[in-house]
PDB file of N, CA, C and O in Angstrom, chain B, residues numbered from 101:
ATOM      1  N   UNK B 101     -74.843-105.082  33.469  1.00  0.00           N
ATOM      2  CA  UNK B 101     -73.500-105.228  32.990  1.00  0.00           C
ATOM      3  C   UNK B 101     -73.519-105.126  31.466  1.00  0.00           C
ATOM      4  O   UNK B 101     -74.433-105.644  30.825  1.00  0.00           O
ATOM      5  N   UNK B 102     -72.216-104.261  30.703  1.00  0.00           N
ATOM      6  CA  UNK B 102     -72.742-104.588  29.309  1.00  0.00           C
ATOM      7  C   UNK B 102     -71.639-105.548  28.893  1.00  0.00           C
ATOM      8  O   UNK B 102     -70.604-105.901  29.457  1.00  0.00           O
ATOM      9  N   UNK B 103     -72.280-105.909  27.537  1.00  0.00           N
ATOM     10  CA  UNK B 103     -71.152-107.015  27.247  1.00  0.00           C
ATOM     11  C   UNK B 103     -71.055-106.359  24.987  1.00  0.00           C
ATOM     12  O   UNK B 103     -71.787-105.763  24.197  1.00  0.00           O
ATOM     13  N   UNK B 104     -69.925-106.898  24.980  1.00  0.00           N
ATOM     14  CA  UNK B 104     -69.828-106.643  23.487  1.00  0.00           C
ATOM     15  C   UNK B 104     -70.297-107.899  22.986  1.00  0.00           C
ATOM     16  O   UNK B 104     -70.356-108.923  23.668  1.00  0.00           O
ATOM     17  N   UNK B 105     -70.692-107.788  21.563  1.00  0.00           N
ATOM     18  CA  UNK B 105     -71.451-108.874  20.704  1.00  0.00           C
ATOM     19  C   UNK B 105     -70.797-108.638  19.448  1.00  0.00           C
ATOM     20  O   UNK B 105     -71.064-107.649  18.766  1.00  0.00           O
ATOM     21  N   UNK B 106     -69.984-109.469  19.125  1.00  0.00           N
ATOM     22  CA  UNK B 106     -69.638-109.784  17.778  1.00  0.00           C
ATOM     23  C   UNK B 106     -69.721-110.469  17.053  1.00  0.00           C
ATOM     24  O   UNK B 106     -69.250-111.583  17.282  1.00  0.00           O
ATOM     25  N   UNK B 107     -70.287-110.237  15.915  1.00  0.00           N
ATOM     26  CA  UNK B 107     -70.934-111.412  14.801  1.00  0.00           C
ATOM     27  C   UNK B 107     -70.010-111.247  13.860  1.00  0.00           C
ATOM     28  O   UNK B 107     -69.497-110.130  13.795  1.00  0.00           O
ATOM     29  N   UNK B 108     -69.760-111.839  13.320  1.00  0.00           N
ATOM     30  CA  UNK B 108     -68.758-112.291  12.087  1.00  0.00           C
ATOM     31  C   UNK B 108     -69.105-113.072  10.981  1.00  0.00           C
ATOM     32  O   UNK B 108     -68.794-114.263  11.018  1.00  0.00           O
ATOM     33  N   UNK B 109     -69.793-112.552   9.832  1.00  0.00           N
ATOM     34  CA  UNK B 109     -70.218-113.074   8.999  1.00  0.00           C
ATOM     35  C   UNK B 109     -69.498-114.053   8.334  1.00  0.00           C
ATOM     36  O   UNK B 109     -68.330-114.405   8.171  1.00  0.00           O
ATOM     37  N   UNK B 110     -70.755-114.400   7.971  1.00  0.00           N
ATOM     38  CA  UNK B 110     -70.208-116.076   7.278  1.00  0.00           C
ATOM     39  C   UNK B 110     -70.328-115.872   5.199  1.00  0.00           C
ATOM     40  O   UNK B 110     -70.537-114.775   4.680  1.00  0.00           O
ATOM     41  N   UNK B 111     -70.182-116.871   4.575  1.00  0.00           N
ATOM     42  CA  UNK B 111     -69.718-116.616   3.270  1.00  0.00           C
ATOM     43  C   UNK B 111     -71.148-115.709   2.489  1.00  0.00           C
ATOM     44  O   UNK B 111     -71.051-115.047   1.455  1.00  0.00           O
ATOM     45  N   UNK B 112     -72.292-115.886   3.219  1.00  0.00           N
ATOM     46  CA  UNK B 112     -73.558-115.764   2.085  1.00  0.00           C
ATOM     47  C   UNK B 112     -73.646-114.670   3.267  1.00  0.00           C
ATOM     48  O   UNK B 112     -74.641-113.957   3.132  1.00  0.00           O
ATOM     49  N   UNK B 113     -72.752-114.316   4.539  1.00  0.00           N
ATOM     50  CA  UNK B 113     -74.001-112.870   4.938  1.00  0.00           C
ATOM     51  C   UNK B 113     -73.912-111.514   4.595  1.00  0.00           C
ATOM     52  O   UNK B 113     -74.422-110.661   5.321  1.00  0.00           O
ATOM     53  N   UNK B 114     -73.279-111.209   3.496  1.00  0.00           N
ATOM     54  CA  UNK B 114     -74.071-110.470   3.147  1.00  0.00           C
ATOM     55  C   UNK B 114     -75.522-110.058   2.390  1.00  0.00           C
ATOM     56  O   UNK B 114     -76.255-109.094   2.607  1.00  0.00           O
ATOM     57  N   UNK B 115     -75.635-110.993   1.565  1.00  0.00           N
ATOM     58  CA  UNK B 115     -76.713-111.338   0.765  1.00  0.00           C
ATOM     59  C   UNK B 115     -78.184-111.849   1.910  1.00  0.00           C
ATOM     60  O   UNK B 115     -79.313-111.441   1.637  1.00  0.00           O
ATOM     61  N   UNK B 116     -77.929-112.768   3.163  1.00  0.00           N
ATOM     62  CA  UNK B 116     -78.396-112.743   3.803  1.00  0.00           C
ATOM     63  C   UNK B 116     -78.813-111.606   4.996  1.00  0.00           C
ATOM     64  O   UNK B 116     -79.923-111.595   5.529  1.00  0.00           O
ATOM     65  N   UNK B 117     -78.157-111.032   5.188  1.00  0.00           N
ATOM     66  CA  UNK B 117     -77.939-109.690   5.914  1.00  0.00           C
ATOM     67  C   UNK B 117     -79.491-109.354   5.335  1.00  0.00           C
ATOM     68  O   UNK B 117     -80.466-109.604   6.043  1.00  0.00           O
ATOM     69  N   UNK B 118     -79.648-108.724   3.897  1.00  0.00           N
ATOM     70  CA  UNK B 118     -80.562-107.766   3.386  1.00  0.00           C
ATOM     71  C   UNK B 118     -82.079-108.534   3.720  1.00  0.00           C
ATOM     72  O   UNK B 118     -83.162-107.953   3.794  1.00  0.00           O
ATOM     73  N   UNK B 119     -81.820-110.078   3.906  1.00  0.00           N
ATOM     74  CA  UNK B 119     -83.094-110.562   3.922  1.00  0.00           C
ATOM     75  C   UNK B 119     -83.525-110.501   5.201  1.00  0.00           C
ATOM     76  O   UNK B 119     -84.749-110.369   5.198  1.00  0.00           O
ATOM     77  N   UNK B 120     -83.053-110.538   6.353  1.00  0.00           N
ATOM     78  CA  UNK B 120     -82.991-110.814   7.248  1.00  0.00           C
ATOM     79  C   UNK B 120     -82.884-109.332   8.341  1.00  0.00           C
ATOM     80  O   UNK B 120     -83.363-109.424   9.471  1.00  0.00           O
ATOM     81  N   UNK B 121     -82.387-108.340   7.998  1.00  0.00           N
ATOM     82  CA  UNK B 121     -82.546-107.714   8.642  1.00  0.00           C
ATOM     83  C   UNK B 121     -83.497-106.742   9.527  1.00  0.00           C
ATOM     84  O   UNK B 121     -83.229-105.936  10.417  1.00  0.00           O
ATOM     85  N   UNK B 122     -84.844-107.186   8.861  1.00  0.00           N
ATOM     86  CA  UNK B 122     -85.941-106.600   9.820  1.00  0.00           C
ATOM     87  C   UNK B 122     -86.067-107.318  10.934  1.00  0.00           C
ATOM     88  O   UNK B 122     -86.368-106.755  11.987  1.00  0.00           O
ATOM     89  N   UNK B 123     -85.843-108.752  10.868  1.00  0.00           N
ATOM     90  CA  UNK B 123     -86.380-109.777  12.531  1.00  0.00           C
ATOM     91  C   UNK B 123     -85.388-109.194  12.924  1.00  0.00           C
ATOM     92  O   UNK B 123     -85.539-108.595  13.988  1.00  0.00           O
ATOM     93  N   UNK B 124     -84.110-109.125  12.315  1.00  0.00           N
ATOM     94  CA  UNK B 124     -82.929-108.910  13.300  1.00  0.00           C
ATOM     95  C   UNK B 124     -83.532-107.140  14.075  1.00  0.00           C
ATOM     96  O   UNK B 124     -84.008-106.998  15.201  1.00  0.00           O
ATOM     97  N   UNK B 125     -83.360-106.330  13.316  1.00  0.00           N
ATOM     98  CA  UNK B 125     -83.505-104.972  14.302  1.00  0.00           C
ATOM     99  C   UNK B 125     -84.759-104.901  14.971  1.00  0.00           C
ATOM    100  O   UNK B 125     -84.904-104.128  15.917  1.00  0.00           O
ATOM    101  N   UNK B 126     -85.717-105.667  14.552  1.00  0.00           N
ATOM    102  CA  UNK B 126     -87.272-106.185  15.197  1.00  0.00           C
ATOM    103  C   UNK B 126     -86.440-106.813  16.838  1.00  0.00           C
ATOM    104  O   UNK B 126     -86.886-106.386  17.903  1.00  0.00           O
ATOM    105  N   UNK B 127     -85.505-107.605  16.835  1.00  0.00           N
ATOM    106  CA  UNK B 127     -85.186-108.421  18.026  1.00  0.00           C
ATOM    107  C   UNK B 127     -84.400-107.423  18.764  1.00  0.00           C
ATOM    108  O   UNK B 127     -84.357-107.510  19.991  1.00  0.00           O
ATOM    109  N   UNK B 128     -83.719-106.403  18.097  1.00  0.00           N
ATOM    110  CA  UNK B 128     -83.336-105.434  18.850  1.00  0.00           C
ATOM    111  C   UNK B 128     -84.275-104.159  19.862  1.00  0.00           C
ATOM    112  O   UNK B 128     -83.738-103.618  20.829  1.00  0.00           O
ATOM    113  N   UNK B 129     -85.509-103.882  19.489  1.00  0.00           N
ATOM    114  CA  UNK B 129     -86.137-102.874  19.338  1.00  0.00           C
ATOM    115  C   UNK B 129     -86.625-103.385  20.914  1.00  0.00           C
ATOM    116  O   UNK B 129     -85.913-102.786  21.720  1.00  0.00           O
ATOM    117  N   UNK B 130     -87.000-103.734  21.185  1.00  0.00           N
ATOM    118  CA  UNK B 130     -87.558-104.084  22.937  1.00  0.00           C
ATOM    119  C   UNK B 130     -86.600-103.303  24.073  1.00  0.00           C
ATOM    120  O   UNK B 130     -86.860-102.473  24.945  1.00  0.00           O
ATOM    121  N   UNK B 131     -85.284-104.014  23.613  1.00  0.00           N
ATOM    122  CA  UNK B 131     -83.492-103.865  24.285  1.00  0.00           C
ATOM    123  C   UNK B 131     -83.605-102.106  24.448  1.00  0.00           C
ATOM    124  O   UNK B 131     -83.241-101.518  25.467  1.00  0.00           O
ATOM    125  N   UNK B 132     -84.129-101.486  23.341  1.00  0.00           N
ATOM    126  CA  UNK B 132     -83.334-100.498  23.106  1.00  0.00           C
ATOM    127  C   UNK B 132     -84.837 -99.440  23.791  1.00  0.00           C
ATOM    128  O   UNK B 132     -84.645 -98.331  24.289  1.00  0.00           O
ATOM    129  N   UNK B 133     -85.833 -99.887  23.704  1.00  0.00           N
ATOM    130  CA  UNK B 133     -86.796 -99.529  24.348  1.00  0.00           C
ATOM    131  C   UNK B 133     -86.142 -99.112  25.650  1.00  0.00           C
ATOM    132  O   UNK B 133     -85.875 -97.926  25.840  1.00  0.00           O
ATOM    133  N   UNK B 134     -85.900 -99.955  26.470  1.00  0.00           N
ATOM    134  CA  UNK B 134     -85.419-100.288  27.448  1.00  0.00           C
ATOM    135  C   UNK B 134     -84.271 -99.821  28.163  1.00  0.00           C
ATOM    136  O   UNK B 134     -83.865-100.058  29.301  1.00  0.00           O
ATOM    137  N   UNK B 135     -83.678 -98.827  26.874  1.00  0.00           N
ATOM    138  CA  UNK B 135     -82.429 -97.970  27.194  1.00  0.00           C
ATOM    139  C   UNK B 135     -81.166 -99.040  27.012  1.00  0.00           C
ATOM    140  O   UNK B 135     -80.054 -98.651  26.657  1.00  0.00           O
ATOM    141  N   UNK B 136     -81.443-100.300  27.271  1.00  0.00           N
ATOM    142  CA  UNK B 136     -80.322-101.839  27.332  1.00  0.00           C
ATOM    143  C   UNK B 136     -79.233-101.778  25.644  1.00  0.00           C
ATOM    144  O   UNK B 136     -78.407-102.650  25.373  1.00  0.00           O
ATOM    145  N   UNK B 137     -79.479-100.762  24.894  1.00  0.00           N
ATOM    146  CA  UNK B 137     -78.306-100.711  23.471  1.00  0.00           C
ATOM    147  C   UNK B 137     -77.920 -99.739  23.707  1.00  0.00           C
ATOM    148  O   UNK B 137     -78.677 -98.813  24.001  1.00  0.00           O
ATOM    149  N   UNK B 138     -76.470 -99.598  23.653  1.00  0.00           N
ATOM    150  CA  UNK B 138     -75.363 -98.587  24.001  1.00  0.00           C
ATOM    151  C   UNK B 138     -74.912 -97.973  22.727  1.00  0.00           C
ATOM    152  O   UNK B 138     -74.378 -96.878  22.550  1.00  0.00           O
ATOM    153  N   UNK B 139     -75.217 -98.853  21.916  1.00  0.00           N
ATOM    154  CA  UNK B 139     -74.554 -99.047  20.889  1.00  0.00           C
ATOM    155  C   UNK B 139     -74.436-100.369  19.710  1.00  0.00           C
ATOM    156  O   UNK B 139     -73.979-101.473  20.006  1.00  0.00           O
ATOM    157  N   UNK B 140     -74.877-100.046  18.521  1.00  0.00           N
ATOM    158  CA  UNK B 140     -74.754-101.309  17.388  1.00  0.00           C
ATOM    159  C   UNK B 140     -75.007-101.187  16.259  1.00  0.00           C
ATOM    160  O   UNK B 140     -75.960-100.481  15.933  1.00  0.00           O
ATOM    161  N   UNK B 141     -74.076-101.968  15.128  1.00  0.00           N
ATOM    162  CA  UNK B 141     -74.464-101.295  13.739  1.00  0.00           C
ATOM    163  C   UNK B 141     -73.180-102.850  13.140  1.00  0.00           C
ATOM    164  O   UNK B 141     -72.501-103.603  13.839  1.00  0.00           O
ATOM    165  N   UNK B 142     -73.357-102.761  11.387  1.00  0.00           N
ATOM    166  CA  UNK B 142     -72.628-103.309  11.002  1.00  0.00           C
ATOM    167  C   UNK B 142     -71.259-102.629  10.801  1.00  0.00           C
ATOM    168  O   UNK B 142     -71.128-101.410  10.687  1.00  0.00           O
ATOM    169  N   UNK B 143     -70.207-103.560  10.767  1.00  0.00           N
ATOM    170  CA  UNK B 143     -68.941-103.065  10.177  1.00  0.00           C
ATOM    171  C   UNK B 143     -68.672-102.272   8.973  1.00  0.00           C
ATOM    172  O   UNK B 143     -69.554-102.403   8.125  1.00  0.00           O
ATOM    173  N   UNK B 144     -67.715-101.491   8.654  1.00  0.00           N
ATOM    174  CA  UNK B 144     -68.168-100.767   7.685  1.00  0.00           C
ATOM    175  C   UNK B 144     -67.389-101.729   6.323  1.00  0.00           C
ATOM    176  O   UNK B 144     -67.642-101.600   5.125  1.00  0.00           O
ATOM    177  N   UNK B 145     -66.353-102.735   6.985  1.00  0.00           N
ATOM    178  CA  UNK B 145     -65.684-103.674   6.007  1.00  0.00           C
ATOM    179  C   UNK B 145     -66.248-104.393   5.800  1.00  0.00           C
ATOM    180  O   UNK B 145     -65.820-105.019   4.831  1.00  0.00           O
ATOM    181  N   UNK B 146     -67.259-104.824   6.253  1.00  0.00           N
ATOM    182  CA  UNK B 146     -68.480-106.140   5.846  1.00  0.00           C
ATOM    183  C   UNK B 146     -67.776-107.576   6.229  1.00  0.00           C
ATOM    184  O   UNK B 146     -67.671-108.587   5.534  1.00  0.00           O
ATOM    185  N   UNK B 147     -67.405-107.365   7.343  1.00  0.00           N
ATOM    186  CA  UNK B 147     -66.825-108.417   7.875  1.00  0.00           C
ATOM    187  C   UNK B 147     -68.283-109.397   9.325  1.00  0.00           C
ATOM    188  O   UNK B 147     -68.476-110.556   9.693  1.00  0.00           O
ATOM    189  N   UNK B 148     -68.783-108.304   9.575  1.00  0.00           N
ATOM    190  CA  UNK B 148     -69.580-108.456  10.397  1.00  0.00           C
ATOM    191  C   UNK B 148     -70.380-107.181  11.332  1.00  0.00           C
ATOM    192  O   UNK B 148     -70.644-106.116  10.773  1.00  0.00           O
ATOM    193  N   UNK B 149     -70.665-107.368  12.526  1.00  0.00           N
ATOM    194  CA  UNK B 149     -71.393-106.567  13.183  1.00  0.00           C
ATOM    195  C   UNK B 149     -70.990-106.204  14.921  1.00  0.00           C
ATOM    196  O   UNK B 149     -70.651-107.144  15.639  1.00  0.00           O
ATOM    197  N   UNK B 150     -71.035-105.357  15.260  1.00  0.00           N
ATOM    198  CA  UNK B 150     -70.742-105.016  16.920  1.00  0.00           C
ATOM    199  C   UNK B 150     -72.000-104.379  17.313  1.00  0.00           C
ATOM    200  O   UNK B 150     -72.752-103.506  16.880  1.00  0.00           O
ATOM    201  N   UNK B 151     -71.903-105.339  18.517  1.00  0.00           N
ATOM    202  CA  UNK B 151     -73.075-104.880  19.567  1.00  0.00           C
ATOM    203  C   UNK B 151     -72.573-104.462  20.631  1.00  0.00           C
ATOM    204  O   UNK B 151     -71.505-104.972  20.970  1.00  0.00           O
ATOM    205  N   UNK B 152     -73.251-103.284  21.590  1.00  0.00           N
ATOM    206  CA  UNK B 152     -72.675-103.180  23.142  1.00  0.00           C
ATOM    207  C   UNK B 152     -74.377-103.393  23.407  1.00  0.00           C
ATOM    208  O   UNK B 152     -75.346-102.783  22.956  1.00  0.00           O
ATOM    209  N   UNK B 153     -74.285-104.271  24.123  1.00  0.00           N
ATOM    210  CA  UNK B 153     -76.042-104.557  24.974  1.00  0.00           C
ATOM    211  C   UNK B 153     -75.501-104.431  26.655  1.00  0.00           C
ATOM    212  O   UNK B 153     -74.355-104.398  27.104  1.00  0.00           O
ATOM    213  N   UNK B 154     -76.655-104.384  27.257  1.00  0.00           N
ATOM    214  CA  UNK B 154     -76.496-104.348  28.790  1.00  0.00           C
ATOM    215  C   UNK B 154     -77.758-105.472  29.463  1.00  0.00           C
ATOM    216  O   UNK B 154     -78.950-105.320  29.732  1.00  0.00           O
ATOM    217  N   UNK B 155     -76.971-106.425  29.543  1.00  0.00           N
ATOM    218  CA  UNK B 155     -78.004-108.018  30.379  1.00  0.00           C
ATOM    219  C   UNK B 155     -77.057-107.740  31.723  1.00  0.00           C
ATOM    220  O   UNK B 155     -76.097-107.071  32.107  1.00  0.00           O
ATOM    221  N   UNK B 156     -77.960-108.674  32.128  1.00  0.00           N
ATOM    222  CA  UNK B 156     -78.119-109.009  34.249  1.00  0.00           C
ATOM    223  C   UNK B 156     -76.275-110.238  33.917  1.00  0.00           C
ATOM    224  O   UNK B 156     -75.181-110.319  34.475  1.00  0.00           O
ATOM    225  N   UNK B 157     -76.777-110.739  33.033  1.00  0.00           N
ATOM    226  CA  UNK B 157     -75.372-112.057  32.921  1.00  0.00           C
ATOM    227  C   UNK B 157     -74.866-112.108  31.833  1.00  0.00           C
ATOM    228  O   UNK B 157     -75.202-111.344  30.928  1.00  0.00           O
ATOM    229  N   UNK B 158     -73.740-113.236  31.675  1.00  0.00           N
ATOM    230  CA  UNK B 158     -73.367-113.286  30.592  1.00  0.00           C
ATOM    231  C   UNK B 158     -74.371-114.816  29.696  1.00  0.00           C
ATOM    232  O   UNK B 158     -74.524-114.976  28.485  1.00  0.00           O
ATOM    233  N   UNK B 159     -74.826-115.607  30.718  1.00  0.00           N
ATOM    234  CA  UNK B 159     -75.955-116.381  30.092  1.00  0.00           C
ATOM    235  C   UNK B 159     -77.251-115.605  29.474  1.00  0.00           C
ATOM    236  O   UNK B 159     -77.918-116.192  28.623  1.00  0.00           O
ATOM    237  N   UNK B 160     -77.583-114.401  29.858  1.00  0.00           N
ATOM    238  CA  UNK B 160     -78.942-113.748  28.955  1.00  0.00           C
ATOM    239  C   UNK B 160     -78.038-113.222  27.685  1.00  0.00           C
ATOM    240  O   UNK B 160     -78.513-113.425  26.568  1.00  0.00           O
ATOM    241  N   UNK B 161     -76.836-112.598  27.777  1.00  0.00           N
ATOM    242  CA  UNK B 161     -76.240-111.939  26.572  1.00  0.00           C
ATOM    243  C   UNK B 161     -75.932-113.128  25.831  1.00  0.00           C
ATOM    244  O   UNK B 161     -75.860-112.888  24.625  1.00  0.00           O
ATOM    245  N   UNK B 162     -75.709-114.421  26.157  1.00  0.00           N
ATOM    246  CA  UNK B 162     -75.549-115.565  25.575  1.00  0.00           C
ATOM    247  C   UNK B 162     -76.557-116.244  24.040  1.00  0.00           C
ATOM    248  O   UNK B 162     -76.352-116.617  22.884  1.00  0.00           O
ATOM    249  N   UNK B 163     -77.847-116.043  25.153  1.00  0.00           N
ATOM    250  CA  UNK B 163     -78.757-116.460  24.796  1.00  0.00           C
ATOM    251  C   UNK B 163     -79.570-115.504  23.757  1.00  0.00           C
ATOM    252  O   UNK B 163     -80.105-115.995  22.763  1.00  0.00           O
ATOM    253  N   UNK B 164     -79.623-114.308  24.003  1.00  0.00           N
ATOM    254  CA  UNK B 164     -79.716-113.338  23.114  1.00  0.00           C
ATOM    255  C   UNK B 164     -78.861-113.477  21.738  1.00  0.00           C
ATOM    256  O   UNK B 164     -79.456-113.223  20.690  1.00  0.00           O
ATOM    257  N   UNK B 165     -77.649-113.825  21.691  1.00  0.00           N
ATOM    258  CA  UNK B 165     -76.920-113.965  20.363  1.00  0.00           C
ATOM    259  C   UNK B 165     -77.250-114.816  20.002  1.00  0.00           C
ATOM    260  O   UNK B 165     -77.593-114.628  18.835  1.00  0.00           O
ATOM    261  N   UNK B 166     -77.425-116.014  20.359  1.00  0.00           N
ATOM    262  CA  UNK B 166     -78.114-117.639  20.096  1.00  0.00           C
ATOM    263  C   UNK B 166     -78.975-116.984  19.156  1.00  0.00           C
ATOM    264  O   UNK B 166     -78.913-116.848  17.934  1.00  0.00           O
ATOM    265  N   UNK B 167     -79.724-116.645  19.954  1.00  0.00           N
ATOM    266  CA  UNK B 167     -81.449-116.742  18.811  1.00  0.00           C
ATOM    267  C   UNK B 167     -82.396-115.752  17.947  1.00  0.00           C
ATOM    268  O   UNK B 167     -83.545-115.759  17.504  1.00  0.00           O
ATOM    269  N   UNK B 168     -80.635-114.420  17.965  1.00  0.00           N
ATOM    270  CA  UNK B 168     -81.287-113.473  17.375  1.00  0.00           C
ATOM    271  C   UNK B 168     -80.713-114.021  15.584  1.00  0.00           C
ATOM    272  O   UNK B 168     -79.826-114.707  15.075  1.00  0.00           O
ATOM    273  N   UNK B 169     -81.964-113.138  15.143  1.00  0.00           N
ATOM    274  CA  UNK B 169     -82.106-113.864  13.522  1.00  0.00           C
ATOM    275  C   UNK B 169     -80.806-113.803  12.600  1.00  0.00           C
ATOM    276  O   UNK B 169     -80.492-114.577  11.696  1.00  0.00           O
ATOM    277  N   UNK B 170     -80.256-112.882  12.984  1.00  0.00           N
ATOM    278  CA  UNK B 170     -78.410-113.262  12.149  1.00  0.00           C
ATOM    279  C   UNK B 170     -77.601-114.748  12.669  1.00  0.00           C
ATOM    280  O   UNK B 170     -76.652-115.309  12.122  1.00  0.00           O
ATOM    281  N   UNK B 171     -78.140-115.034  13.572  1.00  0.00           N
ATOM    282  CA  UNK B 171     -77.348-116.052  13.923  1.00  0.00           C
ATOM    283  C   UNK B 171     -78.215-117.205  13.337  1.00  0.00           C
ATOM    284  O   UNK B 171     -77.782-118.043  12.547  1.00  0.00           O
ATOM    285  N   UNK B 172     -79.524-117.151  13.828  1.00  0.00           N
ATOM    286  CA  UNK B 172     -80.072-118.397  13.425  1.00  0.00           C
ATOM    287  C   UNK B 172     -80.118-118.491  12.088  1.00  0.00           C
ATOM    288  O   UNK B 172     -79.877-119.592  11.594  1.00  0.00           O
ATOM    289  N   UNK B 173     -80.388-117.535  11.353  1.00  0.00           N
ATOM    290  CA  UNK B 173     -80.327-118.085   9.634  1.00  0.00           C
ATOM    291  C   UNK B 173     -79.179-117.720   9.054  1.00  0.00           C
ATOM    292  O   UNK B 173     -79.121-117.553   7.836  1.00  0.00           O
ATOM    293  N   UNK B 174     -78.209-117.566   9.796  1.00  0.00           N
ATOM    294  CA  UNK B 174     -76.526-117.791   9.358  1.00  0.00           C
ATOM    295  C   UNK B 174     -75.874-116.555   8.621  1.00  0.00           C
ATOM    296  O   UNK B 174     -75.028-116.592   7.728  1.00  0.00           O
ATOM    297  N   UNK B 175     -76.517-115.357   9.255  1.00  0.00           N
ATOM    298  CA  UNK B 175     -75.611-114.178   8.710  1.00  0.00           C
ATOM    299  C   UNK B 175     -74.649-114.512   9.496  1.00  0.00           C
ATOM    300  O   UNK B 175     -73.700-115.144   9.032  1.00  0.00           O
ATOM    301  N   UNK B 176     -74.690-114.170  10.805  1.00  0.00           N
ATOM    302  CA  UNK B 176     -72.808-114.552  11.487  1.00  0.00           C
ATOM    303  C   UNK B 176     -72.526-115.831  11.246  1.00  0.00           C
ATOM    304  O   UNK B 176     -73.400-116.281  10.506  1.00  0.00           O
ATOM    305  N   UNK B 177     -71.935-116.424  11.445  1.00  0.00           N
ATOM    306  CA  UNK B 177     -70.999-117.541  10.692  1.00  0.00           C
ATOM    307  C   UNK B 177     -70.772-117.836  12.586  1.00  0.00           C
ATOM    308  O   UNK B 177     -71.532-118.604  13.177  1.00  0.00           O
ATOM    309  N   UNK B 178     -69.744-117.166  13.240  1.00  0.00           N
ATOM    310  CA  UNK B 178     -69.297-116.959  14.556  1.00  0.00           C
ATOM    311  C   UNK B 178     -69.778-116.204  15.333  1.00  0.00           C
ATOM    312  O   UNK B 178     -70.137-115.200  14.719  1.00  0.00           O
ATOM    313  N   UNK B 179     -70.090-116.100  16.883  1.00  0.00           N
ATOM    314  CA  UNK B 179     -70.179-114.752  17.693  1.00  0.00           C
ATOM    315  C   UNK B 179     -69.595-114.979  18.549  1.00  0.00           C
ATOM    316  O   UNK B 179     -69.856-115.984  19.211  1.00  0.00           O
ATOM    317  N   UNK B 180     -68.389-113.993  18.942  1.00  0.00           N
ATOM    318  CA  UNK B 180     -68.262-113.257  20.456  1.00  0.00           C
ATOM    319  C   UNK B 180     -68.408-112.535  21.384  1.00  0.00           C
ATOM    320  O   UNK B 180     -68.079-111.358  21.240  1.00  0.00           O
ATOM    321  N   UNK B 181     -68.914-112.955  22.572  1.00  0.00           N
ATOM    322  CA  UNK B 181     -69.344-112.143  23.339  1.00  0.00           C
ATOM    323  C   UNK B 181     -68.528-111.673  24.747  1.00  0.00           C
ATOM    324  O   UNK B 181     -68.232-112.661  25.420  1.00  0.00           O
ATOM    325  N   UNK B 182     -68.264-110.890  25.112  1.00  0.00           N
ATOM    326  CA  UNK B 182     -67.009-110.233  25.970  1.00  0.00           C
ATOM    327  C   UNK B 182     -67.974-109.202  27.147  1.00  0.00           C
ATOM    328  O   UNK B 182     -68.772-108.336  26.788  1.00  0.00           O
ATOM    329  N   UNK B 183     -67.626-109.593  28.716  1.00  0.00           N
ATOM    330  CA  UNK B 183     -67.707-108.512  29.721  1.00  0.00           C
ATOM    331  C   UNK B 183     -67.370-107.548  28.941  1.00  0.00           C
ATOM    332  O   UNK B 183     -66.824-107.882  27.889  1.00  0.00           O
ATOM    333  N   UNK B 184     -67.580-106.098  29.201  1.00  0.00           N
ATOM    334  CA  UNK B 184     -67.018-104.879  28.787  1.00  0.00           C
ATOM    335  C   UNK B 184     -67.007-103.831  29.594  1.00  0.00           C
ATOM    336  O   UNK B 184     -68.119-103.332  29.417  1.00  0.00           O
ATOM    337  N   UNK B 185     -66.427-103.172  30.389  1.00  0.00           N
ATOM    338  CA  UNK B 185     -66.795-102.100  31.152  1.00  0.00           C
ATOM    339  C   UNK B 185     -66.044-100.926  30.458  1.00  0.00           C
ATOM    340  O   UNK B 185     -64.873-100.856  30.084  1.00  0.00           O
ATOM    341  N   UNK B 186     -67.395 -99.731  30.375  1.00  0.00           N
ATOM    342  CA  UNK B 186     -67.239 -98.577  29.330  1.00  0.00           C
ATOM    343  C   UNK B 186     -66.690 -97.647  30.842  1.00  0.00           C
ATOM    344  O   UNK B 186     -66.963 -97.674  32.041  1.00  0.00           O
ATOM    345  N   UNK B 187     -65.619 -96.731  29.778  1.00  0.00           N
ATOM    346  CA  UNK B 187     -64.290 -95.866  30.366  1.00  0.00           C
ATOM    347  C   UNK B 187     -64.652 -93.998  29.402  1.00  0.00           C
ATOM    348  O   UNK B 187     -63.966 -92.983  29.527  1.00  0.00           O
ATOM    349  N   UNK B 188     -65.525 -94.122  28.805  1.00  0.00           N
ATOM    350  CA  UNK B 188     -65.733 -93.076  28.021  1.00  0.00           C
ATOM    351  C   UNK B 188     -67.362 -93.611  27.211  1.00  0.00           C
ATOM    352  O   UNK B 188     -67.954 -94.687  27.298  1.00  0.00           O
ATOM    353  N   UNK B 189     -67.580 -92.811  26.726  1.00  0.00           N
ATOM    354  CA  UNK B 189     -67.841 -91.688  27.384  1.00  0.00           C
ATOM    355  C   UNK B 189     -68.557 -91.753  29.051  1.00  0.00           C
ATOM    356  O   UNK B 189     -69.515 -92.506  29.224  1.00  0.00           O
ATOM    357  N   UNK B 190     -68.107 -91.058  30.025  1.00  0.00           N
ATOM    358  CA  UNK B 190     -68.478 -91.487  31.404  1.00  0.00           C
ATOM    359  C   UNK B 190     -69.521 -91.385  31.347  1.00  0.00           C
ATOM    360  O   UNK B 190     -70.155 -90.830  30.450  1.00  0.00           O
ATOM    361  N   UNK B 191     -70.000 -92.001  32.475  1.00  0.00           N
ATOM    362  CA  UNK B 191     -71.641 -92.731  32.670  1.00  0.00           C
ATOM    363  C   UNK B 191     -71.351 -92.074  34.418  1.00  0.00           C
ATOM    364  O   UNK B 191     -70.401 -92.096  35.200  1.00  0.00           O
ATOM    365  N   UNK B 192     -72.761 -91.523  34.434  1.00  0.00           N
ATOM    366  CA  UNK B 192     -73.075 -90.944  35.949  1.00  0.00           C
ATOM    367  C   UNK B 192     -73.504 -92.171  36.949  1.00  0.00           C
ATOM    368  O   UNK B 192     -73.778 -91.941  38.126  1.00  0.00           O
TER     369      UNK B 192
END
């Protein structure tokens, strides 16, 4: 199932962003191995970041935002995470 991931930076992430962003795409790189990233990048307003990932639940996509390194050392401030079922581009 995929689900969207939205991080929403908090007052210092951008400055944090730059430090932080190797664990973060390091925590991505397995997922995407895996074919599991559809899609993800930062905003281009610097407000934050969108993810489309594909987990079994919404407790692994949960847990995945929990403890990936933007969250834990406080680039997002907030995250939401949303069911999503993709309508384009079609999927066989």
């Amino acid at each position: 199932m995929k689900f969207v991931i939205i991080g929403y930076d908090g007052p210092e992430g951008e400055a944090k962003r730059k430090i932080h962003r190797p664990a973060h795409l390091a925590n991505l790189e397995p997922l995407d191995k895996q074919g599991r990233v559809i899609l993800a990048g930062p905003l281009t307003d610097k407000t934050g970041s969108l993810l489309v990932l594909e987990f079994e639940t919404m407790d692994e996509a949960e847990q995945f935002a929990q403890s990936d390194p933007y969250t834990v050392h406080g680039v997002f401030e907030r995250v939401e995470i949303h069911p999503f079922k993709q309508v384009f581009p079609k999927q066989n």
